[in-house]
C-alpha positions in Angstrom: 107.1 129.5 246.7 106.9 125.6 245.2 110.3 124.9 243.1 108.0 124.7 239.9 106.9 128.3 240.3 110.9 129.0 240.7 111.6 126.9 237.8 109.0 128.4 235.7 109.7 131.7 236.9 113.4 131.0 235.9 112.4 130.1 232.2 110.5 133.3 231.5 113.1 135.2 233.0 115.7 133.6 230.3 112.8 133.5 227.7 112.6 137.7 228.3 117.2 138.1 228.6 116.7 136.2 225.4 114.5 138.2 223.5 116.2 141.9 224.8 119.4 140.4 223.3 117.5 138.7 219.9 118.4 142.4 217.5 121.3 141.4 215.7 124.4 144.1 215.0 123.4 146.4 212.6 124.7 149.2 210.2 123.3 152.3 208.9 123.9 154.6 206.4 123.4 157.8 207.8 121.5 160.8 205.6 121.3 164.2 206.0 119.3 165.8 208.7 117.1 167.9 205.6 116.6 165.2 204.0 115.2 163.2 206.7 113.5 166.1 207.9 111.5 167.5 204.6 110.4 163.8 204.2 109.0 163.6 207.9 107.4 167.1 207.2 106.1 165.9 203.7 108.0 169.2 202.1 108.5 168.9 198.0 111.9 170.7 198.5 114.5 169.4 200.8 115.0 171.9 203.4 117.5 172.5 206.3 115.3 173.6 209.3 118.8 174.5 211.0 120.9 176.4 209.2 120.3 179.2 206.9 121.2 180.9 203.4 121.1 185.2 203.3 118.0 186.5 201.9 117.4 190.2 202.1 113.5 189.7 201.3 113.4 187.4 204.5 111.3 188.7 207.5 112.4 187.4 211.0 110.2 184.7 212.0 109.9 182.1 214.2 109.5 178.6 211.6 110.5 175.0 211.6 111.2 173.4 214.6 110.3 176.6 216.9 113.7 178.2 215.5 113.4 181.8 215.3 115.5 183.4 213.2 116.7 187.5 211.6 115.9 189.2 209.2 117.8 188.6 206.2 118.3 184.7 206.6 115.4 182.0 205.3 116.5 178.5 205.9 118.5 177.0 203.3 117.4 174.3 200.5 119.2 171.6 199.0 118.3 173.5 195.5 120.2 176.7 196.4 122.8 177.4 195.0 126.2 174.9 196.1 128.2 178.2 197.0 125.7 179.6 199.0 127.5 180.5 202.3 125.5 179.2 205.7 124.4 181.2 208.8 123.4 180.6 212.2 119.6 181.5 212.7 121.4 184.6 214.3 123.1 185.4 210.8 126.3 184.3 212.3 128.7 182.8 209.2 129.2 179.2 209.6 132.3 178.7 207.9 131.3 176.4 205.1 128.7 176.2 201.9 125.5 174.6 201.3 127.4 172.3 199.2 130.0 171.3 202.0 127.7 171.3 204.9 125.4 168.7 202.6 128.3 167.0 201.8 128.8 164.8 204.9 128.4 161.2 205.3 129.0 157.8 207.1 127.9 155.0 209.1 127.2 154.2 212.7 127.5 150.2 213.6 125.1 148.7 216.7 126.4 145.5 218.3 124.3 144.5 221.3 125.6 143.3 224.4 125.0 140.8 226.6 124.0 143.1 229.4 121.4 145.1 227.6 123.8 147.6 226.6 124.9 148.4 222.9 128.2 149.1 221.9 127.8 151.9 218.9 130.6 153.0 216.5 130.4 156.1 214.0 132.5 156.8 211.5 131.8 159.7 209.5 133.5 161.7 206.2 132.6 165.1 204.7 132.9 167.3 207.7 133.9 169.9 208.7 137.7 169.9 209.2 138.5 170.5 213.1 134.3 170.9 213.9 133.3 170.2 216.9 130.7 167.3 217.1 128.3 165.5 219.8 126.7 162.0 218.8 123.0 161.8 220.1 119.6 159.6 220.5 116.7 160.7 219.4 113.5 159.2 221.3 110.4 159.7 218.6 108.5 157.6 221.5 108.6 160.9 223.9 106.3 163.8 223.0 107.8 165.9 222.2 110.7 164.0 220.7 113.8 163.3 223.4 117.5 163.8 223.0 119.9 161.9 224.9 123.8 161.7 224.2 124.6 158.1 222.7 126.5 157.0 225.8 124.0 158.2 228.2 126.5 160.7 230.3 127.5 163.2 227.7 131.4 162.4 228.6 131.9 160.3 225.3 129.9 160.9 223.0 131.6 164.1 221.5 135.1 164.4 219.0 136.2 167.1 216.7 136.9 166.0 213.1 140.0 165.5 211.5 141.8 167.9 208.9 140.5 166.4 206.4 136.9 166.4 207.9 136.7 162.7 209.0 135.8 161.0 212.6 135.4 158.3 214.7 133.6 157.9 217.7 132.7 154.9 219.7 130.8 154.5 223.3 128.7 152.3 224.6 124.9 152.9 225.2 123.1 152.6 228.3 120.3 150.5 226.6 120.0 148.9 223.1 117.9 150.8 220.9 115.0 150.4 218.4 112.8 151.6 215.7 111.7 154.0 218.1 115.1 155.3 218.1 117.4 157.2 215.7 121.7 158.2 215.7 121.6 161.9 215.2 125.1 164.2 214.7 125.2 167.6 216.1 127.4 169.9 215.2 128.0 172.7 217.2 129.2 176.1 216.0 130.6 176.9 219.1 133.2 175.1 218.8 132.1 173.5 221.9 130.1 170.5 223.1 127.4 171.0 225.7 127.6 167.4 227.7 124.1 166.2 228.2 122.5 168.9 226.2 122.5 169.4 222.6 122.9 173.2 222.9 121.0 176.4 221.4 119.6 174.4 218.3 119.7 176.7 215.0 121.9 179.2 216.6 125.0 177.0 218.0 124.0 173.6 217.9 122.7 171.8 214.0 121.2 168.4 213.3 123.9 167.5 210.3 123.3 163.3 209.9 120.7 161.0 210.9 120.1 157.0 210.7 116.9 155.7 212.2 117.0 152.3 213.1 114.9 149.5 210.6 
């Protein structure tokens, strides 16, 4: 190989670490999972697709996202009344109200690294006090969508909340993300997280909080 197709080959190869590493830091507000999810699905009522208010007139059904849920439950909407207790999509009590369960908010910082890799920090308030909570990436560029934990092993990426239903989680991710890309918060019913998985989604497992990235 002549040194000019070394040296050439040298520049693109900087030009390319360059423009990986070019996405500033970032912070996003995150929003509710209905929210984002009645606006992706064009719905002129926010609706939770993932938890669920009683409703006697309610058939069992399979809806939103493949969830299939009892008799007696219709997923819940933002209009509903605030006290409105929550359910599973297996009618199993989720310990808080519409009003609390909507309630939740906070932030999730991106700083790239040098390496490729992003360091990523949430810091959230409203939750649930001592939930249980995994931090994952959705990938809208897989069909259908992907979910990976934040820090790619599943080992970091999950806390419980505070007693006064705050948290803070930070990890680093395996690769630095983009529009394609979004923070998602799970919270899982089962008081337990499920590593690389999300788990049973509507029955122990709930999309809370969401920030795509810009």
């Amino acid at each position: 190989m002549r040194l000019t197709d070394i040296l050439i080959g040298a520049v693109l190869l900087q030009s390319g670490l360059a423009h990986a590493q070019a996405r500033p830091a970032v912070m996003l507000s995150f929003e509710t999972h209905a929210a984002y999810f009645s606006r992706e699905v064009a719905s002129p009522t926010v609706i939770d697709p993932q938890v669920f208010v009683r409703d006697e007139s309610a058939p069992a059904e399979r809806h939103w996202q493949g969830i299939e849920h009892i008799a007696g439950v219709r997923n819940a909407h933002a209009d509903d009344p605030a006290r409105s207790e929550i359910y599973s999509a297996e009618g199993l009590p989720l310990g808080m109200t519409l009003e609390q369960w909507l309630q939740a908010r906070g932030s999730v910082t991106l700083v790239p690294r040098a390496d490729g890799r992003e360091d990523v920090t949430v810091v959230l308030h409203g939750l649930k006090p001592g939930g249980q909570f995994s931090v994952f990436e959705n990938h809208f560029d897989q069909k259908p969508v992907g979910f990976t934990p934040v820090d790619g092993t599943g080992t970091g990426n999950s806390f419980a909340a505070d007693s006064e239903g705050s948290g803070t989680v930070s990890m680093i991710a395996p690769a630095q993300m983009n529009h394609a890309n979004a923070v998602l918060v799970v919270y899982h019913s089962d008081n337990a997280d499920h590593g690389t998985e999300r788990g049973a989604i509507g029955v122990t497992a709930h999309h809370q909080l969401i920030a795509r990235l810009p």
